[in-house]
mmCIF file as Biopython writes it, N, C-alpha, C and O atoms, coordinates in Angstrom:
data_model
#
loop_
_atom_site.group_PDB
_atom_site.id
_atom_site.type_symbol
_atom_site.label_atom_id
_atom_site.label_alt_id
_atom_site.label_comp_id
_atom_site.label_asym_id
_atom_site.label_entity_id
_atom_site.label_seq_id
_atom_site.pdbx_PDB_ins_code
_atom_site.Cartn_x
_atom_site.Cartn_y
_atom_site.Cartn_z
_atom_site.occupancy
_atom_site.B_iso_or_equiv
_atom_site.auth_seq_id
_atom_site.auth_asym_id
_atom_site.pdbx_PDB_model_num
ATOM 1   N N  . UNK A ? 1  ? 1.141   -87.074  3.782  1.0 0.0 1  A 1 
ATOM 2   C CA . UNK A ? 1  ? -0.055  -86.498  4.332  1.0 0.0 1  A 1 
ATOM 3   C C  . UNK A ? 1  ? 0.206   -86.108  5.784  1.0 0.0 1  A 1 
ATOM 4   O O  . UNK A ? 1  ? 0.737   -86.853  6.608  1.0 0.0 1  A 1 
ATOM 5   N N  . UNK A ? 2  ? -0.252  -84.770  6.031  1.0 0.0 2  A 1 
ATOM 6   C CA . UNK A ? 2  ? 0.128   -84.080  7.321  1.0 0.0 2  A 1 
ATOM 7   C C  . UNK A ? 2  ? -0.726  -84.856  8.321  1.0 0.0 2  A 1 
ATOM 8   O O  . UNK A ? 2  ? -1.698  -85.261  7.683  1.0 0.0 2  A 1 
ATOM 9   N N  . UNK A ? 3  ? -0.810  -85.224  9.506  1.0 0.0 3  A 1 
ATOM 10  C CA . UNK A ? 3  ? -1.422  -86.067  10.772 1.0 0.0 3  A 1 
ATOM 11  C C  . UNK A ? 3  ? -2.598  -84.568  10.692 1.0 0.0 3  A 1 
ATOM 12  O O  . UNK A ? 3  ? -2.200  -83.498  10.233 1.0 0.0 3  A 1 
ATOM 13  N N  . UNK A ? 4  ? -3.599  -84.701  11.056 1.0 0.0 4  A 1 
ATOM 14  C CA . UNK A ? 4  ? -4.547  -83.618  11.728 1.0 0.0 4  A 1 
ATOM 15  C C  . UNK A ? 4  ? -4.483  -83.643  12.995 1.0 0.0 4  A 1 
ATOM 16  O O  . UNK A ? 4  ? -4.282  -84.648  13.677 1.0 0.0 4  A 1 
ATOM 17  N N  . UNK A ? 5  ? -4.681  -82.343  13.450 1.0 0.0 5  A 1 
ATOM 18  C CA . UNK A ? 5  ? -4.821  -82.113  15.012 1.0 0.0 5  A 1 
ATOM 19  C C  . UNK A ? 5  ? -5.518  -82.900  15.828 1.0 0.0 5  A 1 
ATOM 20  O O  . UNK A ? 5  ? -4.914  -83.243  16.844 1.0 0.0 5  A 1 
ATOM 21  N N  . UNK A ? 6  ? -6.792  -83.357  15.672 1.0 0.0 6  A 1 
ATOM 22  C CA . UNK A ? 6  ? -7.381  -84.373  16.149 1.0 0.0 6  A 1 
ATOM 23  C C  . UNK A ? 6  ? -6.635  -86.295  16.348 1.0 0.0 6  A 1 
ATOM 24  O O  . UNK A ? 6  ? -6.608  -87.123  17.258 1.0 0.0 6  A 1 
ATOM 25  N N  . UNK A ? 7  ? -6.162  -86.234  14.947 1.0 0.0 7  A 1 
ATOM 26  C CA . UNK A ? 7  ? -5.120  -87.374  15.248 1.0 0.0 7  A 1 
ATOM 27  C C  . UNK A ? 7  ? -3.875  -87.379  16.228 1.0 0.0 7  A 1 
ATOM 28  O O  . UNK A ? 7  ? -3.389  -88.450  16.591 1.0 0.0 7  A 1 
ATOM 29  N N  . UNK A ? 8  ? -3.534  -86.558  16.511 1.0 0.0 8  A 1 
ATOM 30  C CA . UNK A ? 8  ? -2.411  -86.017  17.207 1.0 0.0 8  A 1 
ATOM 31  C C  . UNK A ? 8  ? -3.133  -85.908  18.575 1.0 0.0 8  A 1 
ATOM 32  O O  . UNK A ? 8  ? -2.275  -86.145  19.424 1.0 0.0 8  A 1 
ATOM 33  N N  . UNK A ? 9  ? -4.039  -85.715  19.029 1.0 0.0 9  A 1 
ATOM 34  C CA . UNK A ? 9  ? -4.524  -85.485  20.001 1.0 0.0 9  A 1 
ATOM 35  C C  . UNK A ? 9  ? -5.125  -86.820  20.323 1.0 0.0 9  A 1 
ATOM 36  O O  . UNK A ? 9  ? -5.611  -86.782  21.453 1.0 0.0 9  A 1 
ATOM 37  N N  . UNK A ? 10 ? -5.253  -87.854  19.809 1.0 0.0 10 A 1 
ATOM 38  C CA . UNK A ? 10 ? -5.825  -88.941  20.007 1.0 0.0 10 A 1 
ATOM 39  C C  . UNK A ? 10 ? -4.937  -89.764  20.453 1.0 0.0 10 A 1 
ATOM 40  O O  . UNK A ? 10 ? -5.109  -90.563  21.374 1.0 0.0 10 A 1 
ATOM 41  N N  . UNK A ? 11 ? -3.688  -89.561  19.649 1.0 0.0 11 A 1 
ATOM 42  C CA . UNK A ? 11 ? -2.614  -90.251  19.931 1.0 0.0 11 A 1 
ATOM 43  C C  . UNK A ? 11 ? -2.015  -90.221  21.171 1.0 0.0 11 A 1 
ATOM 44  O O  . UNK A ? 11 ? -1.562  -91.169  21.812 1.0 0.0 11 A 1 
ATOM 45  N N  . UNK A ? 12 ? -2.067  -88.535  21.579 1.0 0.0 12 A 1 
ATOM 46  C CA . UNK A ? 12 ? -1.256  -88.557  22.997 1.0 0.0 12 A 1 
ATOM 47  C C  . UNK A ? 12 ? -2.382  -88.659  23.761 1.0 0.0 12 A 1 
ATOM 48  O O  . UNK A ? 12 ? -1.991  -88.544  24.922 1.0 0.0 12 A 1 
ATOM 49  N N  . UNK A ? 13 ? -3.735  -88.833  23.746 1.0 0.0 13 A 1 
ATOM 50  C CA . UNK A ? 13 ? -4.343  -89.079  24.920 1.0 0.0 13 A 1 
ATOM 51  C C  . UNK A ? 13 ? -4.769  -90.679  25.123 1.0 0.0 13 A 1 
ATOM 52  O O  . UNK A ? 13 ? -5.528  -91.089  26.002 1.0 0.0 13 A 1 
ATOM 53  N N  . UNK A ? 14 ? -4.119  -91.474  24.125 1.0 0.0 14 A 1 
ATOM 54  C CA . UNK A ? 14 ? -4.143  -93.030  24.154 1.0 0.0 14 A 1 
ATOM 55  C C  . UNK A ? 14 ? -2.379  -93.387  25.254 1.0 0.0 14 A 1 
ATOM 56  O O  . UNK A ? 14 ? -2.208  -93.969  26.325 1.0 0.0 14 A 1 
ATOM 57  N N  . UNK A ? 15 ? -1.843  -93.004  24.723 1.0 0.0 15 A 1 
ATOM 58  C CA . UNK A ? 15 ? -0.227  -92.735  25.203 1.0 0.0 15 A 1 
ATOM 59  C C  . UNK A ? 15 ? -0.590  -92.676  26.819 1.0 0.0 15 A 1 
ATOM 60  O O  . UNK A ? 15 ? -0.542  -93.581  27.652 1.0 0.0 15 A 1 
ATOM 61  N N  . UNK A ? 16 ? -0.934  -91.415  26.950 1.0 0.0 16 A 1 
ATOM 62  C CA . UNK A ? 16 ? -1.078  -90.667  28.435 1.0 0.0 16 A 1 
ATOM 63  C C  . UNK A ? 16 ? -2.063  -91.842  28.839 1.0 0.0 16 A 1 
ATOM 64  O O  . UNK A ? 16 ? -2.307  -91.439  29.977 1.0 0.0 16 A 1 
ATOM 65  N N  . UNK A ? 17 ? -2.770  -92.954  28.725 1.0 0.0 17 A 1 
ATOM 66  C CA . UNK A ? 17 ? -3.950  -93.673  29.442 1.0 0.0 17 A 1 
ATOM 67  C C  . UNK A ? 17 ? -3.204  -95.035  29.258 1.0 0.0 17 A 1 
ATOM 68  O O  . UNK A ? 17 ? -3.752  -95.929  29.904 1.0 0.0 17 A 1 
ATOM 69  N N  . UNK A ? 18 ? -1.716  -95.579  28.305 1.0 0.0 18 A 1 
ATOM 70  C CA . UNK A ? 18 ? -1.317  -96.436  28.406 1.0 0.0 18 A 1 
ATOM 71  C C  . UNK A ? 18 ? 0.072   -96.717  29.390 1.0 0.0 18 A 1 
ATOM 72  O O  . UNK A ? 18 ? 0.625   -97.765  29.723 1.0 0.0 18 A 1 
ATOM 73  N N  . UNK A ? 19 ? 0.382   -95.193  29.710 1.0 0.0 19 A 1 
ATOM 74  C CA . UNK A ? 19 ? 1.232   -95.162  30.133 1.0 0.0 19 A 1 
ATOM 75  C C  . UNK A ? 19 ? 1.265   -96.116  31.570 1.0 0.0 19 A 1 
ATOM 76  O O  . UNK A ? 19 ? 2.148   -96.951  31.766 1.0 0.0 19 A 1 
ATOM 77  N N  . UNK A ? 20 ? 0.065   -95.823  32.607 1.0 0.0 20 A 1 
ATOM 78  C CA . UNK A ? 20 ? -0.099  -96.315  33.216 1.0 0.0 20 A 1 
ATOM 79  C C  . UNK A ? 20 ? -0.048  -98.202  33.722 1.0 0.0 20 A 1 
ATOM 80  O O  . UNK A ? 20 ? 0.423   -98.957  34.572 1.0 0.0 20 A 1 
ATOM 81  N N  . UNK A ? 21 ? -0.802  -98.186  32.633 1.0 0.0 21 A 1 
ATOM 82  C CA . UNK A ? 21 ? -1.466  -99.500  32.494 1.0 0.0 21 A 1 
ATOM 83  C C  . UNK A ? 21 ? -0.442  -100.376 32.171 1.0 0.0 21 A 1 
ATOM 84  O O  . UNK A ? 21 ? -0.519  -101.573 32.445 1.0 0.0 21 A 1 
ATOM 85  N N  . UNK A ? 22 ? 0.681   -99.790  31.510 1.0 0.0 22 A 1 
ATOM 86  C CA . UNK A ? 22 ? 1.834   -100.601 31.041 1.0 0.0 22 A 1 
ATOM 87  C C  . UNK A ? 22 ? 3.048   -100.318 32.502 1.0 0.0 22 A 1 
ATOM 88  O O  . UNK A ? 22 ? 3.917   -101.181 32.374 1.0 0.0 22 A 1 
ATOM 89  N N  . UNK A ? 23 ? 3.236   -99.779  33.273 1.0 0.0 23 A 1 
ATOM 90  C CA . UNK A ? 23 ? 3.644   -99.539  34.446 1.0 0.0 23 A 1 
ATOM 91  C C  . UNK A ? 23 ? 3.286   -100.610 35.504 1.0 0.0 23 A 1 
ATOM 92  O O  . UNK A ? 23 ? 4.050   -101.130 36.316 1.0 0.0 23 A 1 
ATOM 93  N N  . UNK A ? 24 ? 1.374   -100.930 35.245 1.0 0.0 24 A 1 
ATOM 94  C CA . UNK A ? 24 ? 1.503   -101.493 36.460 1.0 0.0 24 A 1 
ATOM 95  C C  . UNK A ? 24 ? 1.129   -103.417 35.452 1.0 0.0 24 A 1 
ATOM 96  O O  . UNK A ? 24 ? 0.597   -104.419 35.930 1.0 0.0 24 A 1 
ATOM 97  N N  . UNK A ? 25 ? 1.627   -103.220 34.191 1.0 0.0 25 A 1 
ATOM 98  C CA . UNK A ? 25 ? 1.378   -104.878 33.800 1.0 0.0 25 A 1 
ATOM 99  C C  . UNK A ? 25 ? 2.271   -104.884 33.313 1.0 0.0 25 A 1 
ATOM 100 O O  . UNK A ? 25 ? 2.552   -106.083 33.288 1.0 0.0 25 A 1 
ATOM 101 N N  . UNK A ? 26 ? 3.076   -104.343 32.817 1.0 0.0 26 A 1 
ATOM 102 C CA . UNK A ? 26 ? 4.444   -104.792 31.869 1.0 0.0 26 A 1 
ATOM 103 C C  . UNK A ? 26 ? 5.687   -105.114 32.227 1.0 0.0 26 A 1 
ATOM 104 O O  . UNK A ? 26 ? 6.510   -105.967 31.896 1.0 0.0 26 A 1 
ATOM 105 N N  . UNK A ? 27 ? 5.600   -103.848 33.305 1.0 0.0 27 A 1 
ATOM 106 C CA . UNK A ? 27 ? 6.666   -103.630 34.117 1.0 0.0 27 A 1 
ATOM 107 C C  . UNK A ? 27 ? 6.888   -104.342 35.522 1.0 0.0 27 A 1 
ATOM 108 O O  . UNK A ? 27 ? 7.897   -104.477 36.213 1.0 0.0 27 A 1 
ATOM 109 N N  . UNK A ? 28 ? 5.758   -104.690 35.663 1.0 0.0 28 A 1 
ATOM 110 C CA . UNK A ? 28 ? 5.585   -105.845 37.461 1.0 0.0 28 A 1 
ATOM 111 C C  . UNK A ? 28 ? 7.167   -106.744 36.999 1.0 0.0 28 A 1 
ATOM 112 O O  . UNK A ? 28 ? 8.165   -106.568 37.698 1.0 0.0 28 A 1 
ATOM 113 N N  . UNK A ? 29 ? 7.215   -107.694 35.754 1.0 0.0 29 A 1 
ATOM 114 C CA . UNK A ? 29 ? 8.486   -108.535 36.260 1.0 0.0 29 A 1 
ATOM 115 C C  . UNK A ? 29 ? 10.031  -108.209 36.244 1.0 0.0 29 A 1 
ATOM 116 O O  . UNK A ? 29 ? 10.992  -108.925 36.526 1.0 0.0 29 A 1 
ATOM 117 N N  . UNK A ? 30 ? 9.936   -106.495 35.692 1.0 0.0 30 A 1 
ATOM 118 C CA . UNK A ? 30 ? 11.573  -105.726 35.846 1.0 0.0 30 A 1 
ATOM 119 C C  . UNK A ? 30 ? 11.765  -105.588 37.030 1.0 0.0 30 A 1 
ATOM 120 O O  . UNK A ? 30 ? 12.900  -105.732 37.486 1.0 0.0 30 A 1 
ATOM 121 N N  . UNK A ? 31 ? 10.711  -105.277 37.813 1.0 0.0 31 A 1 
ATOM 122 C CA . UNK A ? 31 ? 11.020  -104.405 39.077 1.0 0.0 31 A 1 
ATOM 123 C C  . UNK A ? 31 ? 10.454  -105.222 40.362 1.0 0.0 31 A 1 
ATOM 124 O O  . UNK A ? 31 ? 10.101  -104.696 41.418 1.0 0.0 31 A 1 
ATOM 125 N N  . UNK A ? 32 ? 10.438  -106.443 40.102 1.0 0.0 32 A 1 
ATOM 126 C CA . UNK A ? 32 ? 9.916   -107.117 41.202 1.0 0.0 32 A 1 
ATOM 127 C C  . UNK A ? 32 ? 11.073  -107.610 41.992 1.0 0.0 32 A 1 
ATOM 128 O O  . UNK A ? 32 ? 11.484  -108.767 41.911 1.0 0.0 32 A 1 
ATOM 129 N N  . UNK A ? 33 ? 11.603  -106.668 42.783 1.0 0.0 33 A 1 
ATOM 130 C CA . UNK A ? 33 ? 12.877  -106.836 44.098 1.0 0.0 33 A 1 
ATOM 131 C C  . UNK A ? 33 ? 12.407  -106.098 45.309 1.0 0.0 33 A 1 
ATOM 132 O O  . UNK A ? 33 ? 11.855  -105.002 45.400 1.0 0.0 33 A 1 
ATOM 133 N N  . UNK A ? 34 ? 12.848  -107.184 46.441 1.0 0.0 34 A 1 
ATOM 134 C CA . UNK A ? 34 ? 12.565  -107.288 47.880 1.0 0.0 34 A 1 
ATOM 135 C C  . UNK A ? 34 ? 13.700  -106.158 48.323 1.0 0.0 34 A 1 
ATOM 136 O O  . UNK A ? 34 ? 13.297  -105.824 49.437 1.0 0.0 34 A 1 
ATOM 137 N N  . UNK A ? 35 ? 14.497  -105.649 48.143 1.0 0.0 35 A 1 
ATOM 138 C CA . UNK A ? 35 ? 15.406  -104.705 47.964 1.0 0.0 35 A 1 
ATOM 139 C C  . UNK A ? 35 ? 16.205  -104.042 46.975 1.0 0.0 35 A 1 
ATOM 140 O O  . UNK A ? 35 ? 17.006  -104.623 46.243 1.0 0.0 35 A 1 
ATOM 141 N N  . UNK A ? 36 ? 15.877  -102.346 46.968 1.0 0.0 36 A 1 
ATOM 142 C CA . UNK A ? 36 ? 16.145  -101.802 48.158 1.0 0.0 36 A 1 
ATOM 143 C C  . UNK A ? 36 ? 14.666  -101.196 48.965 1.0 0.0 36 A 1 
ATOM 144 O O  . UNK A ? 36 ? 13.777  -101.626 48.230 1.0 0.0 36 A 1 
ATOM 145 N N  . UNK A ? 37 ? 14.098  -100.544 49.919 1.0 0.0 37 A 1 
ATOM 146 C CA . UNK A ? 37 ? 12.974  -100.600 50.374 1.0 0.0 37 A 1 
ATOM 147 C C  . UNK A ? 37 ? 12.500  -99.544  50.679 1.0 0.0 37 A 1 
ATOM 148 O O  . UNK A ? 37 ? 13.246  -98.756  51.259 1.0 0.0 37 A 1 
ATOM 149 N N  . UNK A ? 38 ? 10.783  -99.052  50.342 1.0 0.0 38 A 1 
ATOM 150 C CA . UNK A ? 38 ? 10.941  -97.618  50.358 1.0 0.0 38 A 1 
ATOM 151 C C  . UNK A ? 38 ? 9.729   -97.521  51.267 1.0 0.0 38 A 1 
ATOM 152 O O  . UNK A ? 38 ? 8.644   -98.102  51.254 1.0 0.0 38 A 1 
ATOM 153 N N  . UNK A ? 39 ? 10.478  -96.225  52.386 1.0 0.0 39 A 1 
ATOM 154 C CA . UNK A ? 39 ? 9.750   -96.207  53.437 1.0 0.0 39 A 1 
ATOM 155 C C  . UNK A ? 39 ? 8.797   -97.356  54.403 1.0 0.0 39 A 1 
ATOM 156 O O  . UNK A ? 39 ? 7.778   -97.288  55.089 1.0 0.0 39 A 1 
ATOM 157 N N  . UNK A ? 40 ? 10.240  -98.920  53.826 1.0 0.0 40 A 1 
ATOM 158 C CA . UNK A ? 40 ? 9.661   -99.634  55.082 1.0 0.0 40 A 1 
ATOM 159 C C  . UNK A ? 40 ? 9.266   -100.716 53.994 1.0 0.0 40 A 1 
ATOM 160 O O  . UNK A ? 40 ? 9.646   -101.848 54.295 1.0 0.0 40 A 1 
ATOM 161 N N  . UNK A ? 41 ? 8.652   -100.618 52.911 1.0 0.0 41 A 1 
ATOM 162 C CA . UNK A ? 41 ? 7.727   -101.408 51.880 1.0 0.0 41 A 1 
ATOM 163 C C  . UNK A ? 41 ? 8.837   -101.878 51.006 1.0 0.0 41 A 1 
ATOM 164 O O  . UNK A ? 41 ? 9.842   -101.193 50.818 1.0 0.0 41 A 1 
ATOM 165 N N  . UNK A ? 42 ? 8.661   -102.996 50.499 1.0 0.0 42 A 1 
ATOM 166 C CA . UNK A ? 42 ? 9.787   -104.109 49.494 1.0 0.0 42 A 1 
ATOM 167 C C  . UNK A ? 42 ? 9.529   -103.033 47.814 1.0 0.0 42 A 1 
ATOM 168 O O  . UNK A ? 42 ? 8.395   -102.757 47.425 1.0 0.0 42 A 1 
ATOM 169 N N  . UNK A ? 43 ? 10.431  -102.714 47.279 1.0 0.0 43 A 1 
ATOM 170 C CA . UNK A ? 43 ? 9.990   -102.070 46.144 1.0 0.0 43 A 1 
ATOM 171 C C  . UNK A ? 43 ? 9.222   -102.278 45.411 1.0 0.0 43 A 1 
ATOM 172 O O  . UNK A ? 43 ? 8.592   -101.326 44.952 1.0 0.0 43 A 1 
ATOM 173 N N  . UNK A ? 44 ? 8.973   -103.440 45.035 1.0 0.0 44 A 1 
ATOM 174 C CA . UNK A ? 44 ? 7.585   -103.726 44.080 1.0 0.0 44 A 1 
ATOM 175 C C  . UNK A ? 44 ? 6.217   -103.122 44.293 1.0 0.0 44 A 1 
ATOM 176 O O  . UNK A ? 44 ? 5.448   -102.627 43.470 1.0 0.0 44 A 1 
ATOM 177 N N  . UNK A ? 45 ? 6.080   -103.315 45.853 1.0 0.0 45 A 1 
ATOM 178 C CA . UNK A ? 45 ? 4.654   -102.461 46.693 1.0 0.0 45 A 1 
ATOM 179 C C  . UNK A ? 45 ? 4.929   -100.712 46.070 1.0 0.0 45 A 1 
ATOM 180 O O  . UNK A ? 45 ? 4.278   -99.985  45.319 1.0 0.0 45 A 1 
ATOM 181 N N  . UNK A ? 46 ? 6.226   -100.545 46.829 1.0 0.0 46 A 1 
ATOM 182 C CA . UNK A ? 46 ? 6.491   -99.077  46.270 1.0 0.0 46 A 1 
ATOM 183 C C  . UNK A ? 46 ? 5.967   -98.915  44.926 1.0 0.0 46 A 1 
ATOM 184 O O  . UNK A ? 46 ? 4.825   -98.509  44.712 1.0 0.0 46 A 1 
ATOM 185 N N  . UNK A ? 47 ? 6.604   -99.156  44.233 1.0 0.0 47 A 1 
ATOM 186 C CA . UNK A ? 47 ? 6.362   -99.279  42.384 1.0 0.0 47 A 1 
ATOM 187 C C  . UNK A ? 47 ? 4.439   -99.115  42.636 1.0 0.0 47 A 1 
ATOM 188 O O  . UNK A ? 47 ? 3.816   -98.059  42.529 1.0 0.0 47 A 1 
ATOM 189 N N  . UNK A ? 48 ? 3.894   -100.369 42.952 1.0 0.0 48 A 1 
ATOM 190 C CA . UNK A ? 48 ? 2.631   -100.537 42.313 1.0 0.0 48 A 1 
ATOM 191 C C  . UNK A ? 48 ? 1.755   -99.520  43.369 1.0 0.0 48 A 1 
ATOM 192 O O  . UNK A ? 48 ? 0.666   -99.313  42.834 1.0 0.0 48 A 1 
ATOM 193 N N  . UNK A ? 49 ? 1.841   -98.863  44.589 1.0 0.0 49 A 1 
ATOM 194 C CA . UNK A ? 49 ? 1.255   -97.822  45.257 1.0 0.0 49 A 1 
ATOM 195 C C  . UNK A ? 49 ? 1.750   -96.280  44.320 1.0 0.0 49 A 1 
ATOM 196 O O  . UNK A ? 49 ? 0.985   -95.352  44.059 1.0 0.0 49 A 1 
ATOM 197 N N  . UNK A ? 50 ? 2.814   -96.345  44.049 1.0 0.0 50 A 1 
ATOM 198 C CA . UNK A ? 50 ? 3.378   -94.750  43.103 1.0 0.0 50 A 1 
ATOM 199 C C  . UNK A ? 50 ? 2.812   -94.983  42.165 1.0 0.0 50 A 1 
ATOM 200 O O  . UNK A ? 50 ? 2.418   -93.845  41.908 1.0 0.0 50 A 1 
ATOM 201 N N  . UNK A ? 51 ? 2.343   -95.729  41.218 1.0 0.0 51 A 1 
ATOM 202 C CA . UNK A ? 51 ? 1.458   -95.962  40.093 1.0 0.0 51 A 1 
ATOM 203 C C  . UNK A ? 51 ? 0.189   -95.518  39.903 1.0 0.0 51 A 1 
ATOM 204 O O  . UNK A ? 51 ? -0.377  -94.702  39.176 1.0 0.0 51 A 1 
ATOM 205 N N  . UNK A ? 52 ? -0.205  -96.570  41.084 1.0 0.0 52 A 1 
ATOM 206 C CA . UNK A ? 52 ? -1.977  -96.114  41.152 1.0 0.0 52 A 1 
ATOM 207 C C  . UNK A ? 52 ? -2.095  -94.643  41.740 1.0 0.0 52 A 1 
ATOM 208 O O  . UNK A ? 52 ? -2.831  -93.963  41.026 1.0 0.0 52 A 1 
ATOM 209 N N  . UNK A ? 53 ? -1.556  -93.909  42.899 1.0 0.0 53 A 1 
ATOM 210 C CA . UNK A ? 53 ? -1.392  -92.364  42.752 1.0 0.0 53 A 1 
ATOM 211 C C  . UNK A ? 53 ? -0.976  -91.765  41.933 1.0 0.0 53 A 1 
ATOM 212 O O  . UNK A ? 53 ? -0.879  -90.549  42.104 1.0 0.0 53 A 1 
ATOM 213 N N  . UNK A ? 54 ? -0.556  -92.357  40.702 1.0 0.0 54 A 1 
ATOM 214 C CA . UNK A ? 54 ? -0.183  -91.159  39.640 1.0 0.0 54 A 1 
ATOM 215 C C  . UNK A ? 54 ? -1.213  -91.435  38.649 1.0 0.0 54 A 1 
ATOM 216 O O  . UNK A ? 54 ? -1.679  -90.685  37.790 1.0 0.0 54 A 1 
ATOM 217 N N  . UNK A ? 55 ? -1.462  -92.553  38.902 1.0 0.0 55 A 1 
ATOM 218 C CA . UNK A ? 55 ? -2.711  -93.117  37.198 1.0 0.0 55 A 1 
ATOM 219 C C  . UNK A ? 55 ? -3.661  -91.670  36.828 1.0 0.0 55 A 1 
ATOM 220 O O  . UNK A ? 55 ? -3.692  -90.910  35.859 1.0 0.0 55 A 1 
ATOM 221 N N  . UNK A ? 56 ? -4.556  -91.756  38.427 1.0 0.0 56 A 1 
ATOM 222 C CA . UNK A ? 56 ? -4.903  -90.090  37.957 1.0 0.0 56 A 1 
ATOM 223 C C  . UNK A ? 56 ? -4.779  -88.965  37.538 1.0 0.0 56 A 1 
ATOM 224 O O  . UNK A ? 56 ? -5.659  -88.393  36.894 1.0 0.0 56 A 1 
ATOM 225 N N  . UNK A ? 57 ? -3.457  -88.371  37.891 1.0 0.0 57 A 1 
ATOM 226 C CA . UNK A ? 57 ? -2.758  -87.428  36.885 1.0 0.0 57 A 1 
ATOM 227 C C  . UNK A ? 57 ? -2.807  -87.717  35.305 1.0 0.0 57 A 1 
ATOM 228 O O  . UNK A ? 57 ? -3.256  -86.958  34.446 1.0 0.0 57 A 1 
ATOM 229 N N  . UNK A ? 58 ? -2.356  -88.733  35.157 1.0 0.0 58 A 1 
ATOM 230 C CA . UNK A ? 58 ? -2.120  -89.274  33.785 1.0 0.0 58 A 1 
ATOM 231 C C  . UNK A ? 58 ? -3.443  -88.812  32.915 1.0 0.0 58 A 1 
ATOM 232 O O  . UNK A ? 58 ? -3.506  -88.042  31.956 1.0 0.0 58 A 1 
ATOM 233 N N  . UNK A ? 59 ? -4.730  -89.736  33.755 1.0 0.0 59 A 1 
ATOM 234 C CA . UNK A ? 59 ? -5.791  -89.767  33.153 1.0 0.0 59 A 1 
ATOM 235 C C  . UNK A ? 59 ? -6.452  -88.153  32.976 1.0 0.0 59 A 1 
ATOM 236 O O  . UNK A ? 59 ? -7.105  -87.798  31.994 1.0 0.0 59 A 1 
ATOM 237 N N  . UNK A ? 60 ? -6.130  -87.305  34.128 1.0 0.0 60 A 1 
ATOM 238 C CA . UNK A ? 60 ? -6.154  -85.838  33.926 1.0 0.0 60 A 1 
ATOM 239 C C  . UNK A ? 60 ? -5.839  -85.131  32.714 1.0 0.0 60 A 1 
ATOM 240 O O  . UNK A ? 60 ? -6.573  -84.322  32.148 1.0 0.0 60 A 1 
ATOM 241 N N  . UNK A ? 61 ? -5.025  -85.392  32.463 1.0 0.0 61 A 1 
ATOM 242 C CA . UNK A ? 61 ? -4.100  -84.696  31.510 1.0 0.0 61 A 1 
ATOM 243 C C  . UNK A ? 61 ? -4.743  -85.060  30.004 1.0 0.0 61 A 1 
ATOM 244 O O  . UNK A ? 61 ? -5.101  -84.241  29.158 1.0 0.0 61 A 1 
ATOM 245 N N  . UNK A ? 62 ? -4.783  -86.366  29.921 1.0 0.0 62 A 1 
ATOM 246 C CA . UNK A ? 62 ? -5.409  -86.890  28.739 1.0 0.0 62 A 1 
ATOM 247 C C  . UNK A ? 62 ? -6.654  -86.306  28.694 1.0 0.0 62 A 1 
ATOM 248 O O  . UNK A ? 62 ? -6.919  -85.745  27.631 1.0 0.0 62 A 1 
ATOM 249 N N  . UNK A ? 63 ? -8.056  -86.271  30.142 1.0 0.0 63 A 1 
ATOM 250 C CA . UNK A ? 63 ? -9.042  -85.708  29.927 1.0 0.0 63 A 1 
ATOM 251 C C  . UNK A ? 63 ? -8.721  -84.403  29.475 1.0 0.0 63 A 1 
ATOM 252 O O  . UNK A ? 63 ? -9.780  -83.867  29.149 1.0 0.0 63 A 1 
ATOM 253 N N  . UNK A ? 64 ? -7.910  -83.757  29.328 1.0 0.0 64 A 1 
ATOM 254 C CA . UNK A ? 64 ? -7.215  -82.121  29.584 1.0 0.0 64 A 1 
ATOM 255 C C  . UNK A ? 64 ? -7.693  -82.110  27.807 1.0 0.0 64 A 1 
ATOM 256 O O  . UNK A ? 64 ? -8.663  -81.564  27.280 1.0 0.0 64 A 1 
ATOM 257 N N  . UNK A ? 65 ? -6.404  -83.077  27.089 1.0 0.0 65 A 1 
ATOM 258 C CA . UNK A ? 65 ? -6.237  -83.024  25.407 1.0 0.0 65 A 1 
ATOM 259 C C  . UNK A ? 65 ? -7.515  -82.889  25.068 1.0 0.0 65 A 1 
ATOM 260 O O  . UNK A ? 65 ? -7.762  -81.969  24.289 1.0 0.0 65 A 1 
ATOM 261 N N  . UNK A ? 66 ? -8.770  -83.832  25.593 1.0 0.0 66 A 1 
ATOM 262 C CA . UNK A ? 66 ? -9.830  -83.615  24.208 1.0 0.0 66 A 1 
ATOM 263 C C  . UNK A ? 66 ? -9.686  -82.630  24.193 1.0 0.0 66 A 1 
ATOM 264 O O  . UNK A ? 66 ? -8.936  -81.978  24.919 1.0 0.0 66 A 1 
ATOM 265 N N  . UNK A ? 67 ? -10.385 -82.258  23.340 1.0 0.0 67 A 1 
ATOM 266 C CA . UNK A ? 67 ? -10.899 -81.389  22.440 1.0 0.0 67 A 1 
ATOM 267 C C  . UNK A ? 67 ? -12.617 -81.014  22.554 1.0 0.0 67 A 1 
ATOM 268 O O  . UNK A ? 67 ? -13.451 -81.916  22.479 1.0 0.0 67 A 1 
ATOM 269 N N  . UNK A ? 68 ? -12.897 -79.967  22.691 1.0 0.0 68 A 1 
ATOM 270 C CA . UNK A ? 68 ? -14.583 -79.229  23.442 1.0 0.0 68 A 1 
ATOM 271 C C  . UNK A ? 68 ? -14.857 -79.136  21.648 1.0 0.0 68 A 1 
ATOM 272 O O  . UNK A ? 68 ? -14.170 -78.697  20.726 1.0 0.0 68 A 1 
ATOM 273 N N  . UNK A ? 69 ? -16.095 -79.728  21.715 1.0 0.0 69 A 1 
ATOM 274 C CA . UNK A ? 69 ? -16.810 -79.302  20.419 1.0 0.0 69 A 1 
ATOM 275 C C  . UNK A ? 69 ? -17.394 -77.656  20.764 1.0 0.0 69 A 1 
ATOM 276 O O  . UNK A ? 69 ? -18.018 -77.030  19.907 1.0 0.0 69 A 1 
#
């Protein structure tokens, strides 16, 4: 059975809204090092400030997929 467009569209706009969320909870104990340091900040800060400025994009994009009745 072929996926419908709507399923497909559900899918990547769950994706695009987890992407985030798994960045800033999944990923906190890979990347939690005091070096190397970006612009001054221990990388982990880096990591979790580049996150939350991108979350919005993310969530953009996903608002983008619905679909307009």
């Amino acid at each position: 059975m072929r996926p419908t467009p709507l399923s497909t569209a559900l899918f990547g706009r769950v994706l695009l809204a987890a992407i985030p969320f798994a960045a800033l909870t999944v990923a906190i104990p890979l990347v939690n090092r005091i070096e190397p340091r970006i612009f001054g900040m221990p990388f982990l800060l880096g990591w979790i400030l580049a996150w939350i400025l991108a979350a919005p994009a993310f969530l953009w994009v996903a608002g983008k997929l619905e679909t307009r009745p």
